[in-house]
LOMAR-417985 format. One record per residue (C-alpha): x, y, z. Coordinates in steps of 0.25 Angstrom, whole numbers, plus 2048, in hexadecimal, padded with zeros to 3 digits. Layout:
N
[atom [X Y Z]] ...
REM end
This chain:
81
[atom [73A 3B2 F9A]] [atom [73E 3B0 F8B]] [atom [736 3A6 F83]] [atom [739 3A0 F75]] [atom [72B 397 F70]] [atom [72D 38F F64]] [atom [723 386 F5D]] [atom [727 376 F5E]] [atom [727 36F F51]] [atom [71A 364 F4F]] [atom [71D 357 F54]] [atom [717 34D F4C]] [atom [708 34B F4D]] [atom [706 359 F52]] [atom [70D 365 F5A]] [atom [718 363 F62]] [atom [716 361 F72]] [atom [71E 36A F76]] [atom [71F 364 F84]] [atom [724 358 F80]] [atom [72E 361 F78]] [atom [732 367 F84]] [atom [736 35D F8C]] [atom [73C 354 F80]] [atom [745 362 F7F]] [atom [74A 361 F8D]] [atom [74C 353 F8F]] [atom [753 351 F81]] [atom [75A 360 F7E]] [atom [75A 365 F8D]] [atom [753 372 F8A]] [atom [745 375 F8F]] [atom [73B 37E F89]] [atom [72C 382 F8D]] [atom [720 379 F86]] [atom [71A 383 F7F]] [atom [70D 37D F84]] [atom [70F 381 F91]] [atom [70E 390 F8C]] [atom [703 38E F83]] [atom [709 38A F75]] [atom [709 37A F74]] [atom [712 376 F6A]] [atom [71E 381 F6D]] [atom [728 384 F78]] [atom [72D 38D F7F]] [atom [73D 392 F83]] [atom [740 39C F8D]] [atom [74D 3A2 F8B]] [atom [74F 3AC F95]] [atom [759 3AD FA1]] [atom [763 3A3 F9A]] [atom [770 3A4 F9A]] [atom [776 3A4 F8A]] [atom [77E 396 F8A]] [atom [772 38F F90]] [atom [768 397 F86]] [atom [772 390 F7B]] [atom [771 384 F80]] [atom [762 383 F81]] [atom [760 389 F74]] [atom [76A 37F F6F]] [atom [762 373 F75]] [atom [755 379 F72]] [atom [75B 379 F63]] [atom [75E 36B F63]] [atom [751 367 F69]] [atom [748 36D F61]] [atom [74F 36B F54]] [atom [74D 35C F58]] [atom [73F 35D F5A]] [atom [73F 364 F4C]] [atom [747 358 F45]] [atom [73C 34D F4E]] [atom [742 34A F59]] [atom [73B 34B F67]] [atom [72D 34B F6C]] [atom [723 348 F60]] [atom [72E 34C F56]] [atom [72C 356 F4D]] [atom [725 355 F3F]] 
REM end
């Protein structure tokens, strides 16, 4: 398999939950990612990439995009600071 881990931004108050990021992603944005406290590292995710066709590839990364850039700008669990 093929991961990508990326650091969440601080919700306020602390770091962010990246559970609660997780599933906030797939119930808002329809894409789901790893909480990166399920391998060890709290506070970050986790993507695997591997074995998807191109288009669909886009599109996850599309939605990922807009998911995270909205946590980024506050929106979503905890909001960012």
């Amino acid at each position: 398999a093929i991961y990508l881990t990326a650091e969440l931004p601080p919700a306020r108050g602390g770091p962010a939950d990246d559970r609660a990021v997780v599933e906030w992603l797939a119930e808002e944005h329809k894409v789901v990612l790893i909480p990166g406290s399920a391998c060890g590292s709290p506070g970050w995710v986790r993507v695997a990439f591997a074995n998807l066709e191109p288009g669909v590839c886009a599109e996850a990364a599309r939605r990922m995009e807009a998911g995270l850039t909205a946590l980024v700008e506050g929106q979503g669990p905890g909001g960012a600071q």
